[in-house]
VEXNUVO-174263 format. One record per atom (N, C-alpha, C): x, y, z. Coordinates in steps of 0.05 Angstrom, whole numbers, plus 5000, padded with zeros to 4 digits. Atoms other than C-alpha are relative to their C-alpha. Example, Ala and Ser with C-alpha at 12.3 -4.5 7.8 and 13.67 -1.06 7.14 Angstrom:
501849765000 524649105156 501850245000 498449764999 527349795143 498550225014 
This chain:
498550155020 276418561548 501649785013 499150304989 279117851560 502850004980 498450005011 284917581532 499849834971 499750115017 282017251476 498650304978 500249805011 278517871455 502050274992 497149875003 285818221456 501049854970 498350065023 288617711409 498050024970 501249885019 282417871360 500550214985 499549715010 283418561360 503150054984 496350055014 291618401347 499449934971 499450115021 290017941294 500150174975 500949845023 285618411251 501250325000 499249715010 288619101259 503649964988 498149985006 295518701248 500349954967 501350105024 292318351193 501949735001 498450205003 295817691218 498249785018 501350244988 292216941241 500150085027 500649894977 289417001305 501749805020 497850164990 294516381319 502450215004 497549845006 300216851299 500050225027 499949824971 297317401351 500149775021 499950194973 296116831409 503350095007 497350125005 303616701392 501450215025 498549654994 305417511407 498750025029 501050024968 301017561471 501849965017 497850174983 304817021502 502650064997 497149954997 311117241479 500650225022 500649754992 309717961508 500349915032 501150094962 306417661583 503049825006 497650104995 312617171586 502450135001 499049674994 317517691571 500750155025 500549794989 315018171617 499749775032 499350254973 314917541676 502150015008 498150115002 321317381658 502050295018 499249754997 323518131670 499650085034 500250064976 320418221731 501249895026 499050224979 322117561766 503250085007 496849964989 330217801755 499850345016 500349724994 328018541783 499550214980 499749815016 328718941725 498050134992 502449835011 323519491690 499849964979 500649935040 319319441623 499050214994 501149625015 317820151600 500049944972 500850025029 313820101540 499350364989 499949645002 314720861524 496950134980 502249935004 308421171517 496849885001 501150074993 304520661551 500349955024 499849934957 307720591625 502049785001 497750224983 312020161664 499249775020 501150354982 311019451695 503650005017 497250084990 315519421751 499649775023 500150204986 317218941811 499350175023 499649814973 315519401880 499949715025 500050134973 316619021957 498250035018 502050034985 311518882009 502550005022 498450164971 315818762076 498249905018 500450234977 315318272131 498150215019 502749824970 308418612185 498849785007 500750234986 305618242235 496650204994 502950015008 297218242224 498049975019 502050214983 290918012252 497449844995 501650255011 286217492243 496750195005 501949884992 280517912240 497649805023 501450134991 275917292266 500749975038 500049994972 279617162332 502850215012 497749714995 284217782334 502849935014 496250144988 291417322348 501250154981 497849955012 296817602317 501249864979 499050135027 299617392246 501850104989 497649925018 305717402209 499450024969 499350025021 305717632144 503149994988 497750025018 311017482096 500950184986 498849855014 315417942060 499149864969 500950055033 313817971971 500550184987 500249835024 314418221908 496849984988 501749995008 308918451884 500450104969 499949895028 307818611801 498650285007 501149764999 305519401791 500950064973 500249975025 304119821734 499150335013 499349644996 305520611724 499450024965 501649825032 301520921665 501150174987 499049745014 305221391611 498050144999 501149775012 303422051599 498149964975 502450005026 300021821528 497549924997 502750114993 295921301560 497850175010 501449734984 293521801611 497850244985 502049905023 291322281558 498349874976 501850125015 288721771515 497449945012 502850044984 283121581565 499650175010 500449684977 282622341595 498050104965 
């Protein structure tokens, strides 16, 4: 499923223009950016949690000529599944 086949499914089970869902999508994904980017958690209760987790600073290697590389420290986005989801696809 893509994201235009998301705001389909929105429109008609909300029973609202598939403009109106676009609208909600984006509000939702922006949102949940927005949340993120300052640290904080979105727990959608009974679907899971989008949080921010840390990578730290490791040095690497260039697989090709095996020198040594710095990686950079990051936030990465992650996502923790409720219990409902879980049993809904089990």
């Amino acid at each position: 499923m893509n994201k235009a086949d998301l705001i389909e499914q929105i429109a008609q089970a909300a029973e609202i223009s598939k403009s109106a869902a676009e609208r909600s999508v984006d509000a939702l994904v922006n949102a949940v950016k927005a949340s993120l980017r300052k640290g904080d958690m979105v727990t959608l209760v009974g679907f899971g949690t989008f949080y921010a987790g840390v990578r730290t600073a490791r040095t690497g290697r260039n697989p090709r000529t095996g020198a040594p590389v710095e990686i950079k420290a990051a936030k990465l986005p992650k996502f923790r599944a409720g219990k409902a989801l879980k049993d809904a696809i089990n």
